[in-house]
C-alpha positions as CSV (number, residue, x, y, z in Angstrom):
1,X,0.0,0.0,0.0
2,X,1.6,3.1,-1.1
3,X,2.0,6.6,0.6
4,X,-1.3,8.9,1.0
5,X,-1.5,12.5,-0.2
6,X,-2.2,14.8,2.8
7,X,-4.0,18.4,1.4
8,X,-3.5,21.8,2.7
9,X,-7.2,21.7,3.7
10,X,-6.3,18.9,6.5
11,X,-3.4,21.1,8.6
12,X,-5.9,24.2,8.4
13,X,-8.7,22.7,10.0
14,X,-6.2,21.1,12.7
15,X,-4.6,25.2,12.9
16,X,-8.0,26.9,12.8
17,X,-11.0,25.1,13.3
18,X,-12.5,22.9,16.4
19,X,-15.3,20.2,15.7
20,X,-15.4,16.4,14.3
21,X,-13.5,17.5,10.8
22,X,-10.7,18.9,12.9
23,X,-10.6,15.8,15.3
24,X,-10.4,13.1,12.5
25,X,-7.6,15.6,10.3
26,X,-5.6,15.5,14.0
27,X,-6.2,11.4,14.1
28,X,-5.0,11.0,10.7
29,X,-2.1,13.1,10.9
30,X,-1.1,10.9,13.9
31,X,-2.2,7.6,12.8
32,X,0.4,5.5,11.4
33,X,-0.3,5.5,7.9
34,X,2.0,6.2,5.2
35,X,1.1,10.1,4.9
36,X,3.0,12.9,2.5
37,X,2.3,16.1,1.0
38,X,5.0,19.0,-0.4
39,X,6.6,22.6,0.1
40,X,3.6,23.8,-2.8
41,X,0.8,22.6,0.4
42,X,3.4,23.9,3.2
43,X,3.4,27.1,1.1
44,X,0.0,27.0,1.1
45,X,-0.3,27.0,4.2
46,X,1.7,29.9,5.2
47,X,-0.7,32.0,2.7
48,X,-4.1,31.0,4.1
49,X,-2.8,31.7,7.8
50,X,-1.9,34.7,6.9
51,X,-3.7,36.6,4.5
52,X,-7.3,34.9,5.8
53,X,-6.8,34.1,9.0
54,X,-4.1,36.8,10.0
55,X,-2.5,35.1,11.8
56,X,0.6,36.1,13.8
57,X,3.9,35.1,12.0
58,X,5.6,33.3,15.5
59,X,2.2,31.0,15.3
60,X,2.3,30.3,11.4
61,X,6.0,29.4,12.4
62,X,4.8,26.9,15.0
63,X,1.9,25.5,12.3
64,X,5.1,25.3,9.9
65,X,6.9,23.2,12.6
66,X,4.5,21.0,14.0
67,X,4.2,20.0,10.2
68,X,7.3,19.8,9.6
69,X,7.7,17.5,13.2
70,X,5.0,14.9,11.8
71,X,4.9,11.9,10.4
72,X,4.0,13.5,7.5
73,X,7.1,12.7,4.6
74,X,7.5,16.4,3.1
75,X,9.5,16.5,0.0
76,X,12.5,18.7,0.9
77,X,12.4,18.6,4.4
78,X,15.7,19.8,5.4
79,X,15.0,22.9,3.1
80,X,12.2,23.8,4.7
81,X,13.7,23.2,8.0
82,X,16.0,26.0,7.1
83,X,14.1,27.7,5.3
84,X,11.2,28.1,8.2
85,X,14.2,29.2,10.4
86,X,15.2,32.2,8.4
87,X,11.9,33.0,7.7
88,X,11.3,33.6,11.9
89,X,14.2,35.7,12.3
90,X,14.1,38.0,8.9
91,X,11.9,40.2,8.1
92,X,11.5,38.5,4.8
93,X,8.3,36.7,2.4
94,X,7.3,33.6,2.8
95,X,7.6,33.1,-0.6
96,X,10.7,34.9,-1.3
97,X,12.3,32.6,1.4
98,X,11.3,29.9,0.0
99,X,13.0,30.3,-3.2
100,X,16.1,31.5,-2.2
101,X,16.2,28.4,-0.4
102,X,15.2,26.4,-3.2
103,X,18.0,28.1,-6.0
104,X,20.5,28.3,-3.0
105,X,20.4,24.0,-3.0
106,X,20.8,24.3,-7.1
107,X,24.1,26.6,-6.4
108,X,22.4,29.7,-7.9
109,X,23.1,32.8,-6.4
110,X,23.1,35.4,-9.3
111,X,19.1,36.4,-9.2
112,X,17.8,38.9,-11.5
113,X,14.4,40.7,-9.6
114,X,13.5,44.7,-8.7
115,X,12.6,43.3,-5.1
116,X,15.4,44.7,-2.6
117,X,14.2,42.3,-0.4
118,X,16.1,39.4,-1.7
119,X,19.2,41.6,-0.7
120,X,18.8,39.8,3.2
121,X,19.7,36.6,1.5
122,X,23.5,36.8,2.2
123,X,24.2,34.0,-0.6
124,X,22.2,35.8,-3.3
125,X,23.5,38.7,-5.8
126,X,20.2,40.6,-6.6
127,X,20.7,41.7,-10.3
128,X,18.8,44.1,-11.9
129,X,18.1,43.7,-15.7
């Protein structure tokens, strides 16, 4: 029996919601079935918290972790790992962090963008066309 596909819809209602559908999402998430998902859901979830729900950005970063700390298999774990941990300490996007992440573990560092954000990313030379 192969792995199981595990939505963004399941960690909001555990983040955000109380009742039956947030119970069963918490049961499956700590059963022992063969669960995954990927850093497009985790990203997900970083958006919903916190452009709908507005949610405080030390409690997305505890959602991020207690995802990350689950039995859940997450494709590029120890990117997100680091990624979630510069994302608490910088004043930076979610998004943004995320790719400088992902082209820092292709060896890119030359980035061509207007954002002057991207210049707190100490491995990345912001280039402007």
């Amino acid at each position: 029996m192969g792995s199981k596909f595990v939505d963004t819809n399941i960690f909001l209602e555990i983040f955000t919601r109380f009742g039956n559908k947030s119970n069963l999402s918490k049961k499956l998430i700590q059963s022992n079935l063969s669960l995954c998902s990927n850093l497009l859901v985790f990203s997900e979830v970083v958006w919903v918290l916190d452009s709908f729900y507005k949610m405080d950005k030390n409690l997305i970063v505890g959602c991020l972790r207690k995802i990350l700390t689950s039995k859940v298999k997450i494709d590029e774990k120890k990117l997100l790992v680091n990624a979630v941990n510069f994302y608490e300490v910088n004043k930076v996007d979610w998004t943004d962090c995320l790719n400088m992440f992902l082209i820092k573990d292709k060896k890119i560092s030359n980035v061509y963008s207007y954002d002057k954000g991207l210049n707190k990313f100490d491995w990345v030379k912001r280039l402007v066309p």
